[in-house]
N, C-alpha and C positions, 0 to 999 in steps of 0.2 A: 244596461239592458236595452237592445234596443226594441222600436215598436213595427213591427208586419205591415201598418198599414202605409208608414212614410216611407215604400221602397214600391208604393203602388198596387197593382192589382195582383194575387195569385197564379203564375203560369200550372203548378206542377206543386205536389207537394208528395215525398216520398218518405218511409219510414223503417227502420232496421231494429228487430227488439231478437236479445239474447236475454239467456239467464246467465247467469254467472256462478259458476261453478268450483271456485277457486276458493280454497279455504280461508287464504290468508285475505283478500279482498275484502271490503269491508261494506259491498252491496252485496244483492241476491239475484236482481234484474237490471236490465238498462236498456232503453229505447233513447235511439239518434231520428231527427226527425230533421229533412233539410226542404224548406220552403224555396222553390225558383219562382223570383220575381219579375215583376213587367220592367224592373228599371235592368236590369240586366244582375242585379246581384242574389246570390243563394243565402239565405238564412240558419240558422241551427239552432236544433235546441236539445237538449240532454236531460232526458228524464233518467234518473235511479229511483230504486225500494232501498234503503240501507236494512243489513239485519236489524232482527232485535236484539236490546241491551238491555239492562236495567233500568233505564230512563225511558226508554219506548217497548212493551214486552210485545208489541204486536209489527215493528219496525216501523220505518216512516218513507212514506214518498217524497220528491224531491226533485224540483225543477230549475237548474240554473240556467233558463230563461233565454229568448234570443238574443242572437249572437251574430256579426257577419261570419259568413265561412268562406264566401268568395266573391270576386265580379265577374263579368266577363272581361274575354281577353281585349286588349288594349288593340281596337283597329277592326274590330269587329261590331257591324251593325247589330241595331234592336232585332233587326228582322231576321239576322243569320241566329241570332241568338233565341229566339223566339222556333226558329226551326230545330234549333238542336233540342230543345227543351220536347217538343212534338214527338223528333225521334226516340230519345229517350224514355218518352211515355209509351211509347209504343216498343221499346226494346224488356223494358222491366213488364208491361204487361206480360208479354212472353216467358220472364224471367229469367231473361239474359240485361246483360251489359251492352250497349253500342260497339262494344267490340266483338260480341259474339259470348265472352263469357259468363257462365253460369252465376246468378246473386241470389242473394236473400230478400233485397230492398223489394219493397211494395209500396206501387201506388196507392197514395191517400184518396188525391184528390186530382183531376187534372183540368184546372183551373174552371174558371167560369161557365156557364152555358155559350154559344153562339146566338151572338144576335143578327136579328134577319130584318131589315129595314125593307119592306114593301114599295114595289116601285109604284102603286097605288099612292102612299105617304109619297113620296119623293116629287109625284106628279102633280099633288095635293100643293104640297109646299111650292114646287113652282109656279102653278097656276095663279097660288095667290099673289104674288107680283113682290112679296116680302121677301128681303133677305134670310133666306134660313138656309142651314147646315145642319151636318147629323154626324154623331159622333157612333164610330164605325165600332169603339169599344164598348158602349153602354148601352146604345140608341137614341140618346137623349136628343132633342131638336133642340139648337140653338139659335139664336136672331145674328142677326148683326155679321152672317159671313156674306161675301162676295161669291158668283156665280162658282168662279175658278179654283174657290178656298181649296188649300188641301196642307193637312198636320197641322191645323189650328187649336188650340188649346181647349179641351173640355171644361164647361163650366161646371160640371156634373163630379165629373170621375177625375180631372186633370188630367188624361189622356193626351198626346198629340196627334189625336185620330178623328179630327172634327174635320169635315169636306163638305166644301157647296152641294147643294141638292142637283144644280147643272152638270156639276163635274162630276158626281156619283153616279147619275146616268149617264154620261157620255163615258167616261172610264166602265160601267160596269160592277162598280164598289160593293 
């Protein structure tokens, strides 16, 4: 099984629930639920209800747990990947597919809040004459970057979204 949080922060999290209507099948329900992650790979997990038997007269639920289900493709950036995941959420809002076609899936969750670094804070940090950076994924201010930093490693979140407070206002970050 594996664990959501060692693939990084939540992009997108989307979910698809039938019942099951098939005599011979031996659930009644079943939800697919597939997490898109900040590392670029999608997660899965598969809930059922099995009937009841004589051992469970009221059935039982039933999780086999995360799963990979995919990565991104080979030669494609975080950021093209981080884009599709955007459209996507906004194609299933809809209730279509990126390709126009008609789904079921619904959005859970789509990923974190936006965080908003003040260029007050930024101007704060420079003025004090210390080295500091800000990590563009969490907000977190850290020491020890260089004016120019840019994709330095979160000490917070492990992001590589930590940038000088110089480079943040001169870029615009």
């Amino acid at each position: 099984m594996a664990k959501l949080s060692a693939h990084g922060k939540e992009l997108l999290r989307i979910e698809l629930e039938r019942d099951i209507t098939d005599p011979e099948s031996s659930t009644t329900w079943r939800r697919v639920t597939r997490a898109h992650m900040s590392d670029g790979k999608v997660m899965e997990k598969i809930d059922v209800r099995f009937k009841p038997d004589q051992y469970r007269p009221n059935g039982e639920r039933y999780s086999y747990g995360w799963k990979l289900y995919a990565k991104r493709k080979t030669g494609t950036t975080i950021e093209s990947y981080r884009e599709y995941v955007a459209k996507l959420a906004v194609a299933l809002a809809g209730g279509t597919l990126i390709s126009g076609k008609p789904t079921t899936w619904k959005v859970v969750t789509d990923g974190t809040p936006v965080v908003h670094i003040s260029q007050a804070r930024i101007m704060r940090a420079i003025e004090s004459g210390e080295s500091v950076g800000f990590c563009k994924e969490c907000g977190h201010g850290q020491d020890g970057c260089e004016p120019d930093a840019r994709n330095y490693k979160c000490e917070s979140c492990g992001a590589m979204e930590v940038y000088g407070a110089e480079e943040m206002l001169i870029s615009g970050c």
